[in-house]
N, C-alpha and C positions, 0 to 999 in steps of 0.2 A: 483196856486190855491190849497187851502188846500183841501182833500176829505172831506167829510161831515161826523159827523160818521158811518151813517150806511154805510157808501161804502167802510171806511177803509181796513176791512175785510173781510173774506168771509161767515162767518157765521152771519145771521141775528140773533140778539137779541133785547128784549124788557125790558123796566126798567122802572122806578119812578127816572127824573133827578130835580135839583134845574138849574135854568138859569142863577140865580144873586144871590147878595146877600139879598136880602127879604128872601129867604129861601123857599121861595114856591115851592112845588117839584110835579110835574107833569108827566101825560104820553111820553115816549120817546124810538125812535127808533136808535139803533145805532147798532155796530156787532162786533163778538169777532174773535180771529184769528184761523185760523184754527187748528186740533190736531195735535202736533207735535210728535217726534217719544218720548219724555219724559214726553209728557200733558196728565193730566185728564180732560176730558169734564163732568161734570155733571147738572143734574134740579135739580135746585133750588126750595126745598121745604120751607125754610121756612129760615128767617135774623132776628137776633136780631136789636135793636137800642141802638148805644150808645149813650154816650153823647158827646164824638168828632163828633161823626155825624151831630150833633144841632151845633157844633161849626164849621162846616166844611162848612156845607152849608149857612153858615150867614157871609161866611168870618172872623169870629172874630182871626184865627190865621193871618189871612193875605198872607196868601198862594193859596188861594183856585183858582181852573181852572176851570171855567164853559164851557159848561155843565156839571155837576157833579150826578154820579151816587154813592153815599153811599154804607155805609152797606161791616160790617170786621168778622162778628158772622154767616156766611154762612153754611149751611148745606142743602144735596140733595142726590141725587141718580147716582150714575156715570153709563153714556150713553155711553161712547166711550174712549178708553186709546191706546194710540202711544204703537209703536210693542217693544219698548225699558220697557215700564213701568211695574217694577216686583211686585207692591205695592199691588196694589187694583185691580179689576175687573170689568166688566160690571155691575150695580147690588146690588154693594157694597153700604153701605151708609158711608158717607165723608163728611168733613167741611172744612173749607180755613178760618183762622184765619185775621191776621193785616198787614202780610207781605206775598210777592208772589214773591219778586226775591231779589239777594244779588248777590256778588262777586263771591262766594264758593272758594275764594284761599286767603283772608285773616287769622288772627288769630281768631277772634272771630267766620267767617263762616267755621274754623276748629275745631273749638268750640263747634258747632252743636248753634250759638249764633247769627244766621241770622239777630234778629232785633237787635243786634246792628253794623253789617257791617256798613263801614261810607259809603257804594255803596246800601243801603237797599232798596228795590223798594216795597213801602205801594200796599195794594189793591187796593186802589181807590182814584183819583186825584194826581197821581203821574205820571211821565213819564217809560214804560217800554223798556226793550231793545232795540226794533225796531224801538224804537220814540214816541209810540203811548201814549196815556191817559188811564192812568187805570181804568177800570168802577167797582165799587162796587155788595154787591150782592142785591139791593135791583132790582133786574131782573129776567129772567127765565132760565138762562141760566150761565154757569158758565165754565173757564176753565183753569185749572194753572200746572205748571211744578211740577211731581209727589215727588217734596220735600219739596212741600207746602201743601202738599195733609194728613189729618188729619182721622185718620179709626175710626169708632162710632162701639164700639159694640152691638149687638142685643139688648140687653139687656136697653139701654139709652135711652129715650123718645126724637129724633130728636128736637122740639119745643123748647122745657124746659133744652137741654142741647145744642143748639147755643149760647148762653150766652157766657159758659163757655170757649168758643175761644177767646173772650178777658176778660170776667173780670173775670173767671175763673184761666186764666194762669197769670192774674196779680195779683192775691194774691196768687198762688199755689210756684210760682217761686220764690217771698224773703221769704217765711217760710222756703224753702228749703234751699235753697242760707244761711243765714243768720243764720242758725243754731236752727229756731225755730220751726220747724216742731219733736221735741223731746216731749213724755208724759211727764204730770207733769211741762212742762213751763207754765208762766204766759204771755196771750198773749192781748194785748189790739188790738181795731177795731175801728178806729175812725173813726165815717159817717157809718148810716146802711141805706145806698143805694144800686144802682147794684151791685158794688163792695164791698160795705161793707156786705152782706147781704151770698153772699157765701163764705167769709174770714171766716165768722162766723162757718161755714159748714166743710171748709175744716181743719179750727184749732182743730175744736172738733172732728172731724174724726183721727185728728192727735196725741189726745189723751192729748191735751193741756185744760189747764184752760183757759177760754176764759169773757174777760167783755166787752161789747160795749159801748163806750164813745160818749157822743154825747149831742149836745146842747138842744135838742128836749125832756124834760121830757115824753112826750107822747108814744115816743116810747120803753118804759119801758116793756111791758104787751109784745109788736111782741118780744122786742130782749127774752126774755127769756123764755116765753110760747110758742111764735111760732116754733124761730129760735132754741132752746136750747142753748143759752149761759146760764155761771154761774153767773153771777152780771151783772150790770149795772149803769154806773158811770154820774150823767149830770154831765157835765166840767164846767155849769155857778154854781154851788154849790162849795164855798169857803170849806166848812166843807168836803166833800165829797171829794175833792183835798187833801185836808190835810191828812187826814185819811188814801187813800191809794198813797201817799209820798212812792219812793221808795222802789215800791213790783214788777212792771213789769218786764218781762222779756227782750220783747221787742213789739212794740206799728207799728201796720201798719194804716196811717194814709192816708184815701183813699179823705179826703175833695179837693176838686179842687178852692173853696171859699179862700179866702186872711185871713188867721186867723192867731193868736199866739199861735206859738209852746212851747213858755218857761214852760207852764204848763205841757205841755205832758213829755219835759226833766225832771220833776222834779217827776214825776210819774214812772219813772226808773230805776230801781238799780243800784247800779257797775256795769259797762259793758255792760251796757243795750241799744238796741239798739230802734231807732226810725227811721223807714223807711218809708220814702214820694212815695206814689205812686198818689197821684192827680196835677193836674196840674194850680195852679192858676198864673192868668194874669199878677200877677206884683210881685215882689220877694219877699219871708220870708224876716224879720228879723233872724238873727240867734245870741241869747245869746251864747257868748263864754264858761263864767264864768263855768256856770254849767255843760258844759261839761267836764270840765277840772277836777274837782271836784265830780270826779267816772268811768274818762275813758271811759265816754259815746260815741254813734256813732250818727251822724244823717247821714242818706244814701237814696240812692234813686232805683228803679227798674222800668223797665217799662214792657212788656209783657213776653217775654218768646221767647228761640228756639224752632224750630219742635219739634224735641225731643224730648226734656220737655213737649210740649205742648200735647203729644203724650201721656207720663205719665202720667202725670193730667188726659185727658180724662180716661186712664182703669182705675186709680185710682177713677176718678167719678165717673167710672161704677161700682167698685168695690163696694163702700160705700152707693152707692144710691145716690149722689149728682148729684142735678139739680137746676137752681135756680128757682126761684120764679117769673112766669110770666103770662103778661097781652098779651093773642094772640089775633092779628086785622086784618082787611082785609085793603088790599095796600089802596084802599080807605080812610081810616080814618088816612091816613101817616101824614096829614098837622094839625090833632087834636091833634095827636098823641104828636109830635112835640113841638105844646103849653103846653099841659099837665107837657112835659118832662123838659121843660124851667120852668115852676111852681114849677116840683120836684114831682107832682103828679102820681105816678104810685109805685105800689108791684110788680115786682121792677127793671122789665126790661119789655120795649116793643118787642114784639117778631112779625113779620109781617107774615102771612099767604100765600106768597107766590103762593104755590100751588094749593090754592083751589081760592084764590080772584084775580094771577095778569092775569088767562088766562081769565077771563070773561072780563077784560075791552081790550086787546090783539085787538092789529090790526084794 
């Protein structure tokens, strides 16, 4: 007989799980392991919502292990740290990103390149070391080996900078990588959603020219008064393609939607790169021709290491970056969710954790 989850463990915890795939996410009791001599324990104040998370709990990758507890944008207050842990302290405030265990004796986890160990153990609905199901953070409770363990400083508005644990270090990490985090490049953003929305933030902080491309005429007025980019390109205007015809540097294109890239190649310069970081269901086309025809790259990136991810945040602290969010109470998870599946939200759900999961609790 399998344990139930709350018995797996020794520490009781409480969360928001999905059962099936409806997606329906509800009250749930299960429990986390105890602290080990290299674990941080921390409450969970407050979790962003991706959009893997709508894909997770609907089964659309086809993976998903129910019960399923979400949520990879984790940030709290650390309660308890193993006599081993030299990081952080009681007190501290901390976040837990996309990934929580790895190898550590590969290349890449010598790397300081954890997510992409091919042993990489996700935060939630994964299996970790001792066999068990990973539970996300949309709970109250939180606990991970102190190399997963992400320091906020004072300074960062908790809320508004859990985001930036994923779509944060997935635009922070091909600027860098890839050579476009340099002043004076020309950086395109394609999609000003969650991730597109602080790509914008972190290009211009970078000291880049920055244009947000995108099919949505509308969003004209947010990308450039709000967010301060320098132009703003729709990709359905033939003229407007033409026009800026190999001027970019390089183009991070965060659409998860099935589109054509051959426009984006062509908006490119010599040696200009186009980096896929969204994830759609069925695979690009890829025109050869044009690449071949300037030495172009199409490349791909997904999150980021500790380390890096570690950067990013003081660099976000440094600059002011936070993204742009809508805070709810656990309550409104299942609205939330709809909305997110519409596209409707500025521009990441961020769940309120601390003040709304302990009122519905036990």
């Amino acid at each position: 007989m399998e344990k139930a989850p709350e018995e797996q463990h020794p520490v009781k915890a409480f969360g928001w799980a999905a059962r099936d795939s409806s997606g329906l996410l509800s009250p749930f009791k299960f429990s986390r392991r105890a602290t080990g001599d290299k674990d941080v324990r921390f409450k969970v104040l407050y979790c962003g919502i991706c959009h893997s998370d709508l894909h997770k709990i609907k089964n659309e990758w086809g993976s998903s292990k129910y019960p399923l507890v979400p949520g990879h944008e984790i940030v709290g207050e650390v309660t308890e740290v193993g006599n081993e842990v030299k990081k952080v302290k009681v007190g501290d405030k901390v976040g837990v990103g996309c990934v929580v265990g790895a190898c550590h004796s590969c290349e890449n986890c010598n790397n300081d390149l954890e997510i992409y160990c091919p042993q990489t153990i996700l935060t939630y609905d994964h299996i970790y070391h001792d066999g068990t199901i990973t539970y996300g953070g949309y709970s109250d409770t939180m606990v991970a080996n102190e190399r997963y363990i992400i320091r906020f400083p004072e300074n960062l508005p908790l809320d508004a900078s859990a985001p930036l644990l994923c779509a944060g270090i997935t635009l922070y990490s091909p600027l860098k990588y890839y050579g476009l985090a340099e002043p004076g490049k020309h950086i395109g953003i394609v999609g000003l959603g969650g991730l597109g929305h602080v790509g914008v933030k972190f290009a211009k902080a970078f000291g880049a020219k920055v244009t947000v491309i995108s099919t949505s005429a509308n969003k004209k007025d947010e990308a450039l008064g709000h967010l301060g980019a320098d132009s703003f390109l729709n990709s359905r205007d033939q003229e407007q393609l033409q026009a800026a015809q190999g001027t970019f540097d390089g183009i991070l294109d965060t659409v998860s939607a099935v589109h054509s890239i051959q426009p984006l190649i062509g908006l490119l310069k010599s040696h200009g790169k186009l980096v896929m970081l969204g994830a759609p269901e069925k695979p690009l086309e890829l025109p050869v021709f044009p690449l071949l025809m300037g030495r172009k790259m199409v490349a791909g990136s997904a999150t980021g290491g500790l380390k890096e991810t570690q950067e990013m945040i003081d660099f976000a602290a440094k600059h002011n970056i936070t993204a742009d969010i809508e805070l709810i109470p656990i309550d409104y998870l299942n609205k939330a969710m709809e909305r997110l599946a519409k596209g409707d939200v500025r521009y990441r759900f961020v769940i309120d954790i601390g003040n709304s999961l302990a009122s519905t609790n036990h």
